[in-house]
N, C-alpha and C positions, 0 to 999 in steps of 0.2 A: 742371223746367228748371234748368239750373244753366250755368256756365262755361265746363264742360268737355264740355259738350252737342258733337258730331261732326256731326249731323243736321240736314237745314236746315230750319226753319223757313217755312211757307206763303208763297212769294214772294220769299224772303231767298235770297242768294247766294251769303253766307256764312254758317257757323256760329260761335258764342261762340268754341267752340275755336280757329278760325282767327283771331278778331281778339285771342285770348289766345297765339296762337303769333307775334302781331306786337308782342305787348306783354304779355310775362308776368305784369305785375303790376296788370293791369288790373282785375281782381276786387277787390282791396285798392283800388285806387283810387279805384273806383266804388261799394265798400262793402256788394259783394256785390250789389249793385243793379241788376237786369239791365234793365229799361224803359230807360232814357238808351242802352243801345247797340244791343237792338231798335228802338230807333225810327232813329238811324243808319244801322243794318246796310237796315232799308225804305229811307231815301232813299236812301243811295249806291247801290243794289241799282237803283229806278229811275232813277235819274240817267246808272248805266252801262249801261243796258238800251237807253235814249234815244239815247244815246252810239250804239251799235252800230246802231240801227232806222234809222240816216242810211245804210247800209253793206246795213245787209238790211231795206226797210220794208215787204216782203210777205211773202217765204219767210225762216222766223227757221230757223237752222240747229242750234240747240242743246235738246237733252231736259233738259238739268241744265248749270250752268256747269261749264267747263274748271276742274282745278286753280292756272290763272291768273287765270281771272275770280276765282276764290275770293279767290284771294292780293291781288288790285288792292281790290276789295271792302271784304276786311277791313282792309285799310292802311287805306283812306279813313273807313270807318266808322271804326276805331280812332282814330284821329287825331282827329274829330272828336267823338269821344265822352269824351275826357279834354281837349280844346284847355281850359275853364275851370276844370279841377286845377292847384296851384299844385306844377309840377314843375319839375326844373333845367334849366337851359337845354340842355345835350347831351342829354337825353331827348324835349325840345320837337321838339329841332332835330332828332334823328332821326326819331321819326313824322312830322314837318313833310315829311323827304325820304322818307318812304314812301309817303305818300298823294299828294305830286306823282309819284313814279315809280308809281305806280296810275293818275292823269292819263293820262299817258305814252302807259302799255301802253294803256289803252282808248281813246286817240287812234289811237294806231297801229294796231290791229286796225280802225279804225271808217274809216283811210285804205287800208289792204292795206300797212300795211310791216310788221304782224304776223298771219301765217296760223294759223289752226291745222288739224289733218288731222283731218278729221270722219268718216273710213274708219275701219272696226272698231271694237273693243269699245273701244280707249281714245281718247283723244283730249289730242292734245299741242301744243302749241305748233312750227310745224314754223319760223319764223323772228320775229326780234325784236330790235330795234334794243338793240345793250349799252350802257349807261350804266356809265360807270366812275365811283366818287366821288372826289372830291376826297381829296386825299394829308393828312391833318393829322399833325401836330407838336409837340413844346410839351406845356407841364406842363398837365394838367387838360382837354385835345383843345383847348387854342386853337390856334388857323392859325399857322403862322410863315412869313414869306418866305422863301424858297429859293432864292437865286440861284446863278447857274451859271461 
C-alpha cells in the first residue's frame, strides 16, 4: 500500500490518492504513515453512506461511489486526518473549507438538490448547488474589506 494507491480499499470511498490530490503534501505530513488516514477515509466513508441511507434506506443506487462521492470523502477524511499537524493557518483554513464543502455536497445529494445520472457506464453528477468562495485580498491571503 502506499499514497499513491488509485484503488479503494475494502469499504473505503476513497482512495490515499484521492485524499493526496486534496492535499499534496499529506504523505510528508503523516510521515508516510498510512493508518491515521485509513482509519479516516472508514469513518468519513460511513458517516456519508448514512448520510445518503436518509435518501435511499432500502434500494441503495450505487456499485462504486461517484467521482463526487470520491471527492466529498477524501476532503473530509483529509481534513481530518492532519486537523492535529501543526500547519499554517491558510492551509487549515483551506481543508477546513473542503471538508465543509464535502458536508455540503453529501447534504444535498441526501436532500435531492444534487442528482447524479445513474444511466450508463458512467455516472456524473447531473445538478449541484455552486458555492462560490469568498473574494480574499491582502498580503499573505488575509481578508480585506472592499467597499464600493
Amino acid at each position: 500500500m502506499s499514497f499513491t494507491d488509485t484503488d479503494l480499499d475494502s469499504g473505503h470511498w476513497c482512495s490515499r490518492q484521492d485524499c493526496v490530490d486534496v492535499y499534496r503534501d499529506l504523505d510528508s505530513g503523516l510521515s508516510d504513515t498510512e493508518g491515521p488516514l485509513n482509519r479516516q477515509i472508514t469513518i468519513a466513508t460511513d458517516e456519508a453512506e448514512a448520510i445518503l441511507r436518509a435518501r435511499w434506506p432500502t434500494e441503495w443506487p450505487f456499485n462504486s461511489p461517484t467521482p463526487a462521492l470520491r471527492h466529498a470523502v477524501a476532503a473530509i477524511a483529509t481534513y481530518r486526518a492532519i486537523a492535529s499537524l501543526p500547519l499554517t493557518g491558510g492551509e487549515f483554513e483551506a481543508l477546513s473549507d473542503g471538508a465543509d464543502h464535502g458536508w455540503e455536497f453529501l447534504a444535498d445529494m441526501a436532500a435531492g438538490r444534487a442528482r447524479i445520472d445513474m444511466t450508463g457506464d458512467e455516472q456524473k453528477v447531473e445538478q449541484v448547488r455552486v458555492q462560490t468562495p469568498k473574494f480574499r485580498t491582502g498580503n499573505w491571503g488575509f481578508s480585506k474589506e472592499l467597499t464600493g
